[in-house]
Backbone as CSV, one residue per row, in Angstrom:
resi,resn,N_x,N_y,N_z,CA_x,CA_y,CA_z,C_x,C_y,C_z
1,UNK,-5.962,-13.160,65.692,-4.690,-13.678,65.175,-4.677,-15.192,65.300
2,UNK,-4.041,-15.719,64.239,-4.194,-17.587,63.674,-3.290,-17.805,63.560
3,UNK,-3.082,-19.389,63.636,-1.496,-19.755,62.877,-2.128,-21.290,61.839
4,UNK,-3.597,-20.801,61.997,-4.187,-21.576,61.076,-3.662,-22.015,59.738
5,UNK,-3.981,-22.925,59.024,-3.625,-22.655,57.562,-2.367,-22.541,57.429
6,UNK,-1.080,-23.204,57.906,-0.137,-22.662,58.088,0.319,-23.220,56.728
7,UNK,1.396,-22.538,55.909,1.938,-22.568,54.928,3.626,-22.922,54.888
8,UNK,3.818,-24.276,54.859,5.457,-25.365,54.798,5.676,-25.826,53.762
9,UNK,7.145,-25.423,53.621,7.872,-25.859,52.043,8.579,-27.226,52.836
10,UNK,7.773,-27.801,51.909,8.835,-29.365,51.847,10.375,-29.356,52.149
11,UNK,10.778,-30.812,52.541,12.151,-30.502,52.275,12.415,-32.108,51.741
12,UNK,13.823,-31.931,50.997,14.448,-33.383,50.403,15.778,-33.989,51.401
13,UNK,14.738,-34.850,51.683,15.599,-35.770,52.771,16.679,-36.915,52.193
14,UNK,17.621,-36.628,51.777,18.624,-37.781,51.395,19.169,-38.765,52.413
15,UNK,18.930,-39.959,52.514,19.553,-41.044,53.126,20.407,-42.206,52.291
16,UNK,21.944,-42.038,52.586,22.713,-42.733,51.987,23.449,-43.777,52.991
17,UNK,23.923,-45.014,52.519,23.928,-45.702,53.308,24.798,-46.977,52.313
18,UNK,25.672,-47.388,52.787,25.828,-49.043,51.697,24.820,-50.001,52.122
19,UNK,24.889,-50.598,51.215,23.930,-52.183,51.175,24.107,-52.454,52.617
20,UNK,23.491,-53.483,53.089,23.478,-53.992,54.183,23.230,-53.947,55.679
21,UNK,23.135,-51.893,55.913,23.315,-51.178,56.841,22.174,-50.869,57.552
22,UNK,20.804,-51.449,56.714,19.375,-50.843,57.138,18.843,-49.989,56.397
23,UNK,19.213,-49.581,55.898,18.950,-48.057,55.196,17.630,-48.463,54.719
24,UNK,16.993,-49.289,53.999,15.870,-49.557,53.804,14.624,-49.802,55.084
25,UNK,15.269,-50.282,55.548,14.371,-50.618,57.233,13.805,-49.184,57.841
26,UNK,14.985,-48.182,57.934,14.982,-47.308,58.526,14.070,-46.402,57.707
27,UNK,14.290,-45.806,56.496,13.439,-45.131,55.755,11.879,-45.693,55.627
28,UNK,11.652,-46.650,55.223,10.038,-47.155,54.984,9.546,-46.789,56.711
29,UNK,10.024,-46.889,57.912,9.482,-47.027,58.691,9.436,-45.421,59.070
30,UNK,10.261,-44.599,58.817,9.842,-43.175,58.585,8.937,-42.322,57.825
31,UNK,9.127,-42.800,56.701,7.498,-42.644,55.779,6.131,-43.074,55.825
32,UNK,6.017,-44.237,57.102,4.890,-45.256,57.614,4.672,-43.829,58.879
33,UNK,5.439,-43.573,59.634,5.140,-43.188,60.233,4.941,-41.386,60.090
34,UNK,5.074,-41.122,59.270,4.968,-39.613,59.230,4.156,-39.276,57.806
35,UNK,2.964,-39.059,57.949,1.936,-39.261,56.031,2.415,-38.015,55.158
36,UNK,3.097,-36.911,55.912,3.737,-35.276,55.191,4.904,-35.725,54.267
37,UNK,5.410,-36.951,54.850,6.785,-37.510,54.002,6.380,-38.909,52.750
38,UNK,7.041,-38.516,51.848,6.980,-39.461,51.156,8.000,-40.237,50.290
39,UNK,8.290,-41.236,49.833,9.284,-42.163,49.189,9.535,-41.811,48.009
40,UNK,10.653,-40.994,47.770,10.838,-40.844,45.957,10.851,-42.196,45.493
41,UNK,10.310,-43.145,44.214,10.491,-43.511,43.935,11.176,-43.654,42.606
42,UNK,12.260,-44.347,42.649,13.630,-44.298,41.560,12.951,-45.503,40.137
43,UNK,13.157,-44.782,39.360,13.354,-45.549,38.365,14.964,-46.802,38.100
44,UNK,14.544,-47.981,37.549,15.930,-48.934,37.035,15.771,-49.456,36.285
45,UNK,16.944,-50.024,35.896,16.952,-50.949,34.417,17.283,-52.205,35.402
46,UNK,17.236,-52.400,36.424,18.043,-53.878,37.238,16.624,-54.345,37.149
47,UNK,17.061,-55.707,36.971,15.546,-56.689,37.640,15.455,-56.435,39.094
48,UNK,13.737,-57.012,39.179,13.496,-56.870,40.606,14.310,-57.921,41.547
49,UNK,14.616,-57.979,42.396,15.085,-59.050,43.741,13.690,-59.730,44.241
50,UNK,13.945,-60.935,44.900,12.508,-61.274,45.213,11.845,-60.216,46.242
51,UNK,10.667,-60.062,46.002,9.924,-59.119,47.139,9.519,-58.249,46.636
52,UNK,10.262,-57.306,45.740,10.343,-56.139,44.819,9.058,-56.103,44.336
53,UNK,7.974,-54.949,44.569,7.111,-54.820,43.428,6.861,-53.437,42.577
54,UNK,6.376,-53.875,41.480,6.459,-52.185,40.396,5.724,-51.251,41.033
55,UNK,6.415,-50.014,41.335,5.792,-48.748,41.851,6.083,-48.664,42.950
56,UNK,6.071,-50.027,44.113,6.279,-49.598,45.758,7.637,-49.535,45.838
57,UNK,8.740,-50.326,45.025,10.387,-50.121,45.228,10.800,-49.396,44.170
58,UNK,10.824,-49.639,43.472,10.980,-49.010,42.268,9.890,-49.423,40.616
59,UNK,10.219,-48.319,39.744,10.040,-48.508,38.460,10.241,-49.075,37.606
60,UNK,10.230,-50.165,37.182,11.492,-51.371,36.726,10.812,-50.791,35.089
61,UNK,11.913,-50.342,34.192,11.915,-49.692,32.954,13.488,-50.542,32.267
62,UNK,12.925,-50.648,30.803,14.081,-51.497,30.469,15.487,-50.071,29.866
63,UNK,16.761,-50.283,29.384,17.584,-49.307,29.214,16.836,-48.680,28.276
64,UNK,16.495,-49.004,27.048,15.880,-47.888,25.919,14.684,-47.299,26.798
65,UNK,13.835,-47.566,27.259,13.302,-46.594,27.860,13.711,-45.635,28.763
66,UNK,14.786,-46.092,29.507,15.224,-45.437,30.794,16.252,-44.128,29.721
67,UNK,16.767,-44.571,28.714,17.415,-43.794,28.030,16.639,-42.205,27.404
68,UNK,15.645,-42.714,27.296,14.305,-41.403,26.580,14.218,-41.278,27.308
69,UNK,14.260,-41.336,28.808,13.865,-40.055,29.700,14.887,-39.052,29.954
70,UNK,16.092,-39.969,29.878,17.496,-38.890,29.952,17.390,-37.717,29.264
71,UNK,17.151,-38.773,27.791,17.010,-37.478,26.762,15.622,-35.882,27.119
72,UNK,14.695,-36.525,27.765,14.035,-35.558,28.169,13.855,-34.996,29.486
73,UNK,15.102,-34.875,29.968,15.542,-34.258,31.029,14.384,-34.873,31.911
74,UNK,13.808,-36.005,32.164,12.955,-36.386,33.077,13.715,-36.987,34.497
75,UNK,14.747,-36.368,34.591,15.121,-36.979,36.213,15.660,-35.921,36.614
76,UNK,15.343,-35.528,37.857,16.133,-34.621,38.985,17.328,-35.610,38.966
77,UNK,18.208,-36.705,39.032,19.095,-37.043,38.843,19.617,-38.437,38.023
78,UNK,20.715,-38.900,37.843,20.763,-40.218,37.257,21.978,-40.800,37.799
79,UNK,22.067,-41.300,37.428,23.113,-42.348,37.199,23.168,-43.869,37.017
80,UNK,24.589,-44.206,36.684,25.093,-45.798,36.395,25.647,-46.373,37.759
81,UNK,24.649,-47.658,38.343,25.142,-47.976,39.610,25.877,-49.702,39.356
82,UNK,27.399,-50.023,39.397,26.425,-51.722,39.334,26.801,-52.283,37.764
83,UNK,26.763,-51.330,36.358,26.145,-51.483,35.354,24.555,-51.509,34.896
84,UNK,23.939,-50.781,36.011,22.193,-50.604,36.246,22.030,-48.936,36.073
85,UNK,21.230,-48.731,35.281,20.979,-47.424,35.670,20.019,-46.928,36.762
86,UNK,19.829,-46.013,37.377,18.996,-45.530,38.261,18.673,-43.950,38.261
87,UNK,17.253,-43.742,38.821,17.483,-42.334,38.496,15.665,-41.684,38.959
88,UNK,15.940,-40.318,39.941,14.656,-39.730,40.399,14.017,-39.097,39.396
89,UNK,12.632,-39.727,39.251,11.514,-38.420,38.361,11.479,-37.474,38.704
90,UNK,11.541,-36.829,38.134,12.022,-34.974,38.944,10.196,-34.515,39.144
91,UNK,9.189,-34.794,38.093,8.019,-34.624,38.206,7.337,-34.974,39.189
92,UNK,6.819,-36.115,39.934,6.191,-36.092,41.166,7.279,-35.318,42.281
93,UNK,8.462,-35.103,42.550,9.386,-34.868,43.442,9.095,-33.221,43.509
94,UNK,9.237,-32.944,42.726,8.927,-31.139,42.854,7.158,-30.721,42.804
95,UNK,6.454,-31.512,42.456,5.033,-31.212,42.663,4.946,-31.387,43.778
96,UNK,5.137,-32.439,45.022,5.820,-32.480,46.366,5.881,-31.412,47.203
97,UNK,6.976,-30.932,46.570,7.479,-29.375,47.349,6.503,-28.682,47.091
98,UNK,5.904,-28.583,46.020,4.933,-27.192,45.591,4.049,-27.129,46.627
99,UNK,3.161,-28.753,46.767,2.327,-28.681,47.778,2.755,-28.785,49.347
100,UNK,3.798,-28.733,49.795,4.300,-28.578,51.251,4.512,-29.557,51.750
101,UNK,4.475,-30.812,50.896,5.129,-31.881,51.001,6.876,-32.415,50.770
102,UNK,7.290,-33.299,51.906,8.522,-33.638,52.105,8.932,-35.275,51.415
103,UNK,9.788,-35.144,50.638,10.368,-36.243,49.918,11.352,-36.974,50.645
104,UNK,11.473,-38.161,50.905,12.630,-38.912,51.057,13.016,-39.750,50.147
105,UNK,14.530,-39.350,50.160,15.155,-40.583,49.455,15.753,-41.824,49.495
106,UNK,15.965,-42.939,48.997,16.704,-44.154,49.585,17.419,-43.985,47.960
107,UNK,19.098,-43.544,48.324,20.039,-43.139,47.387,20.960,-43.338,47.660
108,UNK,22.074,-43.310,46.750,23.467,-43.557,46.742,23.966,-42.272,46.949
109,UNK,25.300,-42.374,46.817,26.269,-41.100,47.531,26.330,-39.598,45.929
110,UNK,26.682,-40.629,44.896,26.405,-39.843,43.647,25.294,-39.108,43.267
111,UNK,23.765,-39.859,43.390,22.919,-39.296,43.423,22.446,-37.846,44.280
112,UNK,22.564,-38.558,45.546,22.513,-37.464,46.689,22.978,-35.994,46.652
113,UNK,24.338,-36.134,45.621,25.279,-34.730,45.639,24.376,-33.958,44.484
114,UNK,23.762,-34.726,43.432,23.344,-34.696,41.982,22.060,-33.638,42.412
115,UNK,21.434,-34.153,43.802,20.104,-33.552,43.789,20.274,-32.302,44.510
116,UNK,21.651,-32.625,45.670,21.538,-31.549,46.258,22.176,-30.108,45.639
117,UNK,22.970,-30.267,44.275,23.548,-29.371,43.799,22.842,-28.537,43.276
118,UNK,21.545,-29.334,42.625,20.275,-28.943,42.361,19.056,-27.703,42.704
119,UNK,19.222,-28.118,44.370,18.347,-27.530,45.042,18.706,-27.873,46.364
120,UNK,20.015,-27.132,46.769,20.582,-26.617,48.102,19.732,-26.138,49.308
121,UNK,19.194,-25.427,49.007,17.890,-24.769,49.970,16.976,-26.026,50.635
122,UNK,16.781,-26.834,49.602,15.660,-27.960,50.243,16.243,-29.362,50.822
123,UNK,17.832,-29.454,50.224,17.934,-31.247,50.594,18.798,-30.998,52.147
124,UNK,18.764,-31.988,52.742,18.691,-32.684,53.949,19.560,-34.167,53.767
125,UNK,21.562,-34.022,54.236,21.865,-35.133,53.682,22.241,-35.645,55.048
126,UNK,22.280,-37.016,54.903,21.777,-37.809,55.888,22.774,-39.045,56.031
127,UNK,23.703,-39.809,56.222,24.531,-41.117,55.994,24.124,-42.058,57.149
128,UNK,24.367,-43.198,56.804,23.841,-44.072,57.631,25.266,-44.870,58.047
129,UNK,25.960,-44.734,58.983,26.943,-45.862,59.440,27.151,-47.300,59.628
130,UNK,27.415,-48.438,59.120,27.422,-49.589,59.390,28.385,-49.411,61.109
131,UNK,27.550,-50.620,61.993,28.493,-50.692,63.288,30.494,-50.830,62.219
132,UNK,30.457,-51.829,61.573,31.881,-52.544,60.896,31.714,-52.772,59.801
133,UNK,32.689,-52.624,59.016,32.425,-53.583,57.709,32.624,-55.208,57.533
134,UNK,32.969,-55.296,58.836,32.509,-57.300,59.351,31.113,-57.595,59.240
135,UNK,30.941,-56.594,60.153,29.103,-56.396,59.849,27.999,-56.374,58.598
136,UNK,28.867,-55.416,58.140,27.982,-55.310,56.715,27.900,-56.200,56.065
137,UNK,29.376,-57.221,55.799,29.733,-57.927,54.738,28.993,-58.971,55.251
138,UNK,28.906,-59.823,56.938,28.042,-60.524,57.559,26.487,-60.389,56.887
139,UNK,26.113,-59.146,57.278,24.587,-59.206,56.458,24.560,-59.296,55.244
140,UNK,25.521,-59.148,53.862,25.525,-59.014,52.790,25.087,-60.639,52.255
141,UNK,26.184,-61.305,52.808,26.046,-63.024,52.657,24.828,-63.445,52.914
142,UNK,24.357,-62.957,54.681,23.077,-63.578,54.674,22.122,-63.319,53.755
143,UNK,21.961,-62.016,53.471,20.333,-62.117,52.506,20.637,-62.866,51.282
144,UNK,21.926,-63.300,50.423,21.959,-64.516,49.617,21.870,-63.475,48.342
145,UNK,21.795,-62.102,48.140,20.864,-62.111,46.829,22.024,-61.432,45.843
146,UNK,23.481,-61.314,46.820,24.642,-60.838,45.285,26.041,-61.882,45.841
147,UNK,26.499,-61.893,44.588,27.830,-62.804,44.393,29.060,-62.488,44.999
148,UNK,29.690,-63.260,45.237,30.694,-62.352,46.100,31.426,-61.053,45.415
149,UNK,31.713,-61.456,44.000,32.337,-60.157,43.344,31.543,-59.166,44.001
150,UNK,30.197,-59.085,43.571,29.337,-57.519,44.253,29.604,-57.229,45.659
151,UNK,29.061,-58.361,46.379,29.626,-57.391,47.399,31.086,-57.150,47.701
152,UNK,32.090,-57.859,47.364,33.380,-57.244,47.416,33.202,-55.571,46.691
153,UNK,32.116,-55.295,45.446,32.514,-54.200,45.138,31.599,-53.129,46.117
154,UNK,30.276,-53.767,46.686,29.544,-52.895,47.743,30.229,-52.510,49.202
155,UNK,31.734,-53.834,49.461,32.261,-53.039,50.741,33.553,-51.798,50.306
156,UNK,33.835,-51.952,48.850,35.022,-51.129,48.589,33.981,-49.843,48.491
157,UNK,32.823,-49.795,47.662,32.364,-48.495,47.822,31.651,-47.717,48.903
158,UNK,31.979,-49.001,50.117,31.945,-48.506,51.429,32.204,-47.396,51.515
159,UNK,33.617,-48.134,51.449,35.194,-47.099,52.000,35.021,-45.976,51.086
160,UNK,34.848,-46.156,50.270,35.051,-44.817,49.380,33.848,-43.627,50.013
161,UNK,32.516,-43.816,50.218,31.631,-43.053,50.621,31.849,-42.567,52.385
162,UNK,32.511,-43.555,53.126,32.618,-43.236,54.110,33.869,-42.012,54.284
163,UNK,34.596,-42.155,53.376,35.708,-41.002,53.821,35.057,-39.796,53.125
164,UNK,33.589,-39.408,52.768,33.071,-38.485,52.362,32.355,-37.868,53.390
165,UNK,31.944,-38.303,53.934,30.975,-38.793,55.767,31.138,-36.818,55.881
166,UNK,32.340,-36.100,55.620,31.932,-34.621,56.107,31.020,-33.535,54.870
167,UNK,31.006,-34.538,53.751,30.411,-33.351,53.265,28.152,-33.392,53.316
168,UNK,28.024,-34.860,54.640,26.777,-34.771,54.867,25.913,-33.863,55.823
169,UNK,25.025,-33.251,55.839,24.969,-32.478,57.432,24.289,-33.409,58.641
170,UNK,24.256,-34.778,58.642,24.051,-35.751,59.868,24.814,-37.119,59.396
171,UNK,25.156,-37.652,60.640,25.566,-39.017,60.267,25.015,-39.719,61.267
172,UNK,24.340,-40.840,61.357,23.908,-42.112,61.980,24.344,-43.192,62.129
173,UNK,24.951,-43.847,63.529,25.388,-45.385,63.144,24.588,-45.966,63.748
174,UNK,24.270,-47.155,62.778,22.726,-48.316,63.003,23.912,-49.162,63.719
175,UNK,23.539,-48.878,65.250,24.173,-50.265,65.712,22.755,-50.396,66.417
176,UNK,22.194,-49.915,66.745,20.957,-50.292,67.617,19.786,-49.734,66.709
177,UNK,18.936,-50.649,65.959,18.134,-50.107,65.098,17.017,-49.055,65.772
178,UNK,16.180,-49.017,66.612,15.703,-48.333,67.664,16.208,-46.820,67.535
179,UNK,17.160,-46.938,68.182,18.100,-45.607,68.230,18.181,-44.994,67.287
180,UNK,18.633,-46.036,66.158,19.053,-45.217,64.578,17.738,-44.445,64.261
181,UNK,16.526,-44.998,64.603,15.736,-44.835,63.835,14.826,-43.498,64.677
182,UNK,14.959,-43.471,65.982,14.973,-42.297,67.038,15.695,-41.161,66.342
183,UNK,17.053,-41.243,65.850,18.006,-40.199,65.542,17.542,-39.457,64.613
184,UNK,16.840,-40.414,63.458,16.516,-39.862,61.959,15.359,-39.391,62.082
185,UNK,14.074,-39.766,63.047,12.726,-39.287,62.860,13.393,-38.085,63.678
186,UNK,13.998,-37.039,64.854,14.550,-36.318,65.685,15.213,-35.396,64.359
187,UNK,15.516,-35.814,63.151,16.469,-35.184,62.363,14.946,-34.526,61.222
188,UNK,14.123,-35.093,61.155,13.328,-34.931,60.179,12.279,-33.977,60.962
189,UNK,11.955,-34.020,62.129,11.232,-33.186,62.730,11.858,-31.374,62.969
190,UNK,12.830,-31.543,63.387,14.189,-30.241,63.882,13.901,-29.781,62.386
191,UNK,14.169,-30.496,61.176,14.091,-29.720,59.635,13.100,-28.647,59.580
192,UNK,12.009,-29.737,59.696,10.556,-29.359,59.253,9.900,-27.917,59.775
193,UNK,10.854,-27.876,61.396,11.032,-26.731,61.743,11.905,-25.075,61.507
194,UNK,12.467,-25.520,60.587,13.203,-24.637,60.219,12.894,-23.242,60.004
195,UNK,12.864,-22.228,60.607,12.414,-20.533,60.339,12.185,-20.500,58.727
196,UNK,13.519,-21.203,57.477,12.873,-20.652,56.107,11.948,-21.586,55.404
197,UNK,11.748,-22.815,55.861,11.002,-23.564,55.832,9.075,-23.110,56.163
198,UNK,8.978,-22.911,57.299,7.889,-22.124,57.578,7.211,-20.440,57.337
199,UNK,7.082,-20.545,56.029,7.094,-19.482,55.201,5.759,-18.966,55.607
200,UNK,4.812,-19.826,57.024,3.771,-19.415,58.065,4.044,-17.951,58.599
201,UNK,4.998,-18.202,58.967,6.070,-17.184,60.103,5.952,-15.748,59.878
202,UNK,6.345,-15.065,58.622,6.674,-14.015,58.573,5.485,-13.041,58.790
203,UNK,4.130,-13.829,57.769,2.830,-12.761,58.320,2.595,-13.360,59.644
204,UNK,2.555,-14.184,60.325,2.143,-14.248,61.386,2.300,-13.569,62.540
205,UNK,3.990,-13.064,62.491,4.773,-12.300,63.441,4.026,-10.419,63.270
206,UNK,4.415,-10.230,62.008,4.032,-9.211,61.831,2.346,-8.773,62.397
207,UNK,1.150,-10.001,62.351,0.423,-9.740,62.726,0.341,-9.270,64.388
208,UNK,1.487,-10.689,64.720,1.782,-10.323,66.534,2.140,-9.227,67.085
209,UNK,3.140,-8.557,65.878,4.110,-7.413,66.602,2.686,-6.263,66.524
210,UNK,2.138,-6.283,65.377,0.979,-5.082,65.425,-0.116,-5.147,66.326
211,UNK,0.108,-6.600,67.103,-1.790,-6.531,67.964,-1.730,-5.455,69.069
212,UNK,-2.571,-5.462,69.222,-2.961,-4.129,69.977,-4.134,-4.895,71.253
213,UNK,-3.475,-4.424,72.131,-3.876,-5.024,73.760,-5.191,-4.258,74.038
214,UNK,-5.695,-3.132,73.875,-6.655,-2.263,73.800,-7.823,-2.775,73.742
């Protein structure tokens, strides 16, 4: 009797979070550290920010293109963020799962519901807490890279996502990045374990319950 070869269904890890909160920090350094997980990467019509490159942040596709994929049902989800569109290839994301591989996302609150309505069984939703929204709006200014209108509209859609905070099954507040980031790898491991997840299990047991001591 083995538990060789063991056979794990992926799961879809959603992490939502407003601007400013880490949410990027925290995810790349979860996917660095765990090679079973990997980064959905989102397609947009937004230009890149400095740093940004094609394929490692996103897909940078102009609207008429981003539009023909709509039309061909090529996203596990979409949407209008911003006046930007955004939106997951559903194709690498479910080849993923097939092979027992785990997806993470770096998503908004719309998206998140979009995928999980989708495929309930597999997603994993996740929110990320700012310590304040003094805080947030503090880091928003520093990185320099939106106008005040935006982020006035990134702390109102704070508020709006935060009074949603119960329909996630974890919440995280990044006041101590360390910690935050303790909480979420602790959240991604407990999944991975899951009894329907480990679809190993069922012949394995059955082999146990039949061995014979003899």
């Amino acid at each position: 009797m083995s538990s060789e070869g063991r056979t794990v269904r992926g799961l879809l890890m959603m992490i939502v979070a407003p601007s400013g909160v880490g949410k990027t920090s925290l995810t790349r350094r979860l996917v660095a550290d765990h090679p079973d997980l990997h980064l959905s990467i989102s397609a947009t019509t937004r230009a890149p920010r400095p740093g940004e490159h094609e394929g490692r942040d996103y897909h940078f596709v102009d609207r008429a293109a981003f539009e023909s994929m709509i039309k061909d049902d090529a996203f596990l989800e979409w949407a209008e963020v911003y006046g930007n569109l955004y939106g997951s290839p559903a194709g690498p994301i479910l080849d993923a799962l097939d092979r027992g591989e785990s997806v993470l996302f770096d998503i908004d609150y719309q998206g998140a519901m979009a995928v999980h309505q989708r495929a309930p069984e597999d997603s994993v939703l996740v929110y990320i807490l700012p310590p304040s929204l003094a805080e947030m709006s503090r880091r928003l200014h520093a990185r320099s890279q939106d106008s005040e209108a935006v982020i006035a509209q990134r702390i109102a859609r704070a508020k709006e996502e935060v009074s949603q905070w119960q329909a996630f099954d974890y919440v995280i507040l990044n006041e101590d990045f360390d910690r935050a980031y303790a909480d979420l790898a602790h959240i991604f491991h407990a999944e991975r374990l899951r009894r329907d997840r480990n679809l190993w299990l069922a012949p394995f047991l059955d082999e146990l319950i039949a061995e014979s001591l003899d």
